[in-house]
Structures are given as structure tokens and as C-alpha cells.
C-alpha atoms as an extended CHARMM CRD file, in Angstrom:
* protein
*
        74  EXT
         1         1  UNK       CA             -5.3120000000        7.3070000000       -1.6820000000  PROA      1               0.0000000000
         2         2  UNK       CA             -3.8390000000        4.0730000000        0.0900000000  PROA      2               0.0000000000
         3         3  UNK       CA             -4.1600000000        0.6900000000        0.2470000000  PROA      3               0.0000000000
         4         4  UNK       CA             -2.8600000000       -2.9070000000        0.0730000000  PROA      4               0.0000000000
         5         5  UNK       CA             -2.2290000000       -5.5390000000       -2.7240000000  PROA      5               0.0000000000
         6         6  UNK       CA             -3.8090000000       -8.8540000000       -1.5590000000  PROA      6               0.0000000000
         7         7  UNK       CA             -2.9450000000      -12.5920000000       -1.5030000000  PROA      7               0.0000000000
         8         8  UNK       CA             -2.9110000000      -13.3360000000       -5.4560000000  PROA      8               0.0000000000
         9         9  UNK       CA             -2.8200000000       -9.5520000000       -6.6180000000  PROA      9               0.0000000000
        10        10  UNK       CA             -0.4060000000       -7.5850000000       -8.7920000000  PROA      10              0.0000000000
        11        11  UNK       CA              0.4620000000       -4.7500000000       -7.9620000000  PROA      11              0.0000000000
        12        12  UNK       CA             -1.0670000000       -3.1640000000      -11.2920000000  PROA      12              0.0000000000
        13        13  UNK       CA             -4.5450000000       -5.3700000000      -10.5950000000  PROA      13              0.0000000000
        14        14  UNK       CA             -4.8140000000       -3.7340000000       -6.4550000000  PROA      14              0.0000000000
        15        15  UNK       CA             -4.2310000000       -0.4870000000       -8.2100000000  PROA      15              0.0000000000
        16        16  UNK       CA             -7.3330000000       -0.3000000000      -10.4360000000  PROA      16              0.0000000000
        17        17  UNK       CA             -9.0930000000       -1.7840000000       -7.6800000000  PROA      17              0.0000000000
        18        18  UNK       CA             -7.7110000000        0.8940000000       -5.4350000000  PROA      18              0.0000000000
        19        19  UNK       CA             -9.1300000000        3.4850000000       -7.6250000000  PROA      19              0.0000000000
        20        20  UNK       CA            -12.3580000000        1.8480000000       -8.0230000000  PROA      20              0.0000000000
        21        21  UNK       CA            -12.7310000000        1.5430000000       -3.9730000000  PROA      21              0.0000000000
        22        22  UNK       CA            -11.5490000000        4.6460000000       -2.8670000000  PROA      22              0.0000000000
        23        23  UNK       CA            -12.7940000000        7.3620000000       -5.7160000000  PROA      23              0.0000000000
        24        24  UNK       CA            -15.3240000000        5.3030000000       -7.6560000000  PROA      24              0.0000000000
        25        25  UNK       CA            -13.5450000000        5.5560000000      -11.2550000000  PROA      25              0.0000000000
        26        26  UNK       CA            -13.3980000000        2.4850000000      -13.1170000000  PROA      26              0.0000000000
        27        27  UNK       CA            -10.0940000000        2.6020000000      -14.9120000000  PROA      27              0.0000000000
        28        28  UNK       CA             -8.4520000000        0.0950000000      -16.8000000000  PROA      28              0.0000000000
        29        29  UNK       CA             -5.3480000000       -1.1370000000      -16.1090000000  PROA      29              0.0000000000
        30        30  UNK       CA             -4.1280000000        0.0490000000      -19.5530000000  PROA      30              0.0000000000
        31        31  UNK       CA             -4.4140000000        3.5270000000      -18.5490000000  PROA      31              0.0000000000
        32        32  UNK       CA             -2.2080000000        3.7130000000      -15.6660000000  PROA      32              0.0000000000
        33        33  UNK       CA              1.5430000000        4.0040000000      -15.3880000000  PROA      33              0.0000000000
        34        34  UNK       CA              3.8800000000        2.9010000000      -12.4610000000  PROA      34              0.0000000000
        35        35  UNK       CA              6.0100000000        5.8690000000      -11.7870000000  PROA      35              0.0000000000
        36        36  UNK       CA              7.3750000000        5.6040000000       -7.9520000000  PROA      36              0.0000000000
        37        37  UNK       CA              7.4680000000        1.9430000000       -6.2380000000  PROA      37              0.0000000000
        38        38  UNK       CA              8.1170000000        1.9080000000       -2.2270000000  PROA      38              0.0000000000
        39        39  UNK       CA              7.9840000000       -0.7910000000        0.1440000000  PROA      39              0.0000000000
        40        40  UNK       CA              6.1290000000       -0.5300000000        4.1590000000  PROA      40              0.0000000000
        41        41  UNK       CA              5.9730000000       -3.7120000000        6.0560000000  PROA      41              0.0000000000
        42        42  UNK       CA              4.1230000000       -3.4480000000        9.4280000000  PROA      42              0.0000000000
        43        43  UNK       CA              4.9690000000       -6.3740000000       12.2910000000  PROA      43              0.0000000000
        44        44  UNK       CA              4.1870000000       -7.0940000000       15.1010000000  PROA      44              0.0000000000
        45        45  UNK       CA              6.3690000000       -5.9770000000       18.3920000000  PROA      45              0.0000000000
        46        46  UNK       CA              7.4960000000       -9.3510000000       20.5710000000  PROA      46              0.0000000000
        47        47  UNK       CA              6.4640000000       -8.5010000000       24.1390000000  PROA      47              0.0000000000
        48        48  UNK       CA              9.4450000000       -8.8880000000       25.5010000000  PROA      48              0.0000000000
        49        49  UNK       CA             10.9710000000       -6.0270000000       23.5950000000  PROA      49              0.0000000000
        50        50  UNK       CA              8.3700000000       -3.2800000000       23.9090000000  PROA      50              0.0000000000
        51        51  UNK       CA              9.9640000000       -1.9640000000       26.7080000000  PROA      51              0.0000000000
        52        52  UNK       CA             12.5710000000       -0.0400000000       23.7670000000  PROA      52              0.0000000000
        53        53  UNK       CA              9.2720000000        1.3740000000       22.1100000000  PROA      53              0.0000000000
        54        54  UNK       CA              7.0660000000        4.2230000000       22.9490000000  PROA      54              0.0000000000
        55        55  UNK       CA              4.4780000000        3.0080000000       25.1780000000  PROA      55              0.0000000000
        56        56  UNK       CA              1.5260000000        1.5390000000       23.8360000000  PROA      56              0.0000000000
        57        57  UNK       CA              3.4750000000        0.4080000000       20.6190000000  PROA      57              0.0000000000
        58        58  UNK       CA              2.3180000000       -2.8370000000       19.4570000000  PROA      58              0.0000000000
        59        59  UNK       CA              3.3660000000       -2.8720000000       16.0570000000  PROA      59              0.0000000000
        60        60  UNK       CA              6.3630000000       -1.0740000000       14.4390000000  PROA      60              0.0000000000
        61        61  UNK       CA              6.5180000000       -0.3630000000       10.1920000000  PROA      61              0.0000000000
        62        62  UNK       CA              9.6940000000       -0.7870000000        8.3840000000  PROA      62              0.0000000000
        63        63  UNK       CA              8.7110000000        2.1600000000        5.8910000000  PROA      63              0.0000000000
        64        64  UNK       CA              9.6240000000        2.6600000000        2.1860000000  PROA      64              0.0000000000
        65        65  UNK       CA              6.8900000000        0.8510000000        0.0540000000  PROA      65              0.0000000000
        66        66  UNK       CA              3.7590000000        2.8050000000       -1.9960000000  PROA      66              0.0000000000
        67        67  UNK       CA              3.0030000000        2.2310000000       -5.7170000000  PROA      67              0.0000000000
        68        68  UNK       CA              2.4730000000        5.3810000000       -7.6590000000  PROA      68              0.0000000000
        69        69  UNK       CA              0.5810000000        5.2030000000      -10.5720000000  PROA      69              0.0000000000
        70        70  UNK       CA             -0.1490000000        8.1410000000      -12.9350000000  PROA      70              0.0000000000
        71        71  UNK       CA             -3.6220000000        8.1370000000      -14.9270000000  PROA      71              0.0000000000
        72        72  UNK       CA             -3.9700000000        8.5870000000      -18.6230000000  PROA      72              0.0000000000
        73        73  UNK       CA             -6.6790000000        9.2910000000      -20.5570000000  PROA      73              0.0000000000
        74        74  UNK       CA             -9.0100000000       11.5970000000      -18.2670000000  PROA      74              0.0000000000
């Protein structure tokens, strides 16, 4: 399951919605637990340096960022 945390989200609130969206569970916030945090932010390639970057490539992600939650209670 993936997905983002949007403009005046926590991280805890875009998880429950997360779960609601992507495996219809309605879970309360209560019942999950962070257990890995890791950070991906995606930007945009300047066209003047996509010449260093497989063709095609646009965009380029500077990985390391996914919230892990583990579910109690089911």
C-alpha cells in the first residue's frame, strides 16, 4: 500500500486515510503503530541537465521516506 500525506496532514491522519482508500478498512488512528519512518522526495529535472539522466527522465526521487504502520486489534 502507498501513498502521500497532504497539505495539513499528519502523518498518523494520511495513514488511516491510506487504509481507508486503498483496502476499505476503517481503522482508527488509535490502533496503529509507527514502526519504520523513510523519506522519498520526487523533483523535477532542470532541462538543461537532463542530458546526465537516462533519456526520457523528467523527474528524479531522492529515495528513503515510507511510514510503516503496524495494525492492532484485527
Amino acid at each position: 500500500m502507498t501513498g502521500s500525506i497532504e497539505e495539513g496532514e499528519t502523518a498518523l491522519q494520511a495513514a488511516v486515510r491510506e487504509v481507508k482508500e486503498e483496502v476499505t478498512i476503517d481503522v482508527a488512528a488509535e490502533q496503529l503503530t509507527l514502526i519504520d519512518c523513510q523519506r522519498t522526495v520526487e523533483f523535477e529535472i532542470f532541462s538543461h541537465l537532463r542530458h546526465r539522466y537516462a533519456p526520457a527522465s523528467c523527474t528524479i526521487q531522492n529515495s528513503g521516506s515510507a511510514l510503516r504502520y503496524r495494525m492492532s486489534g484485527r
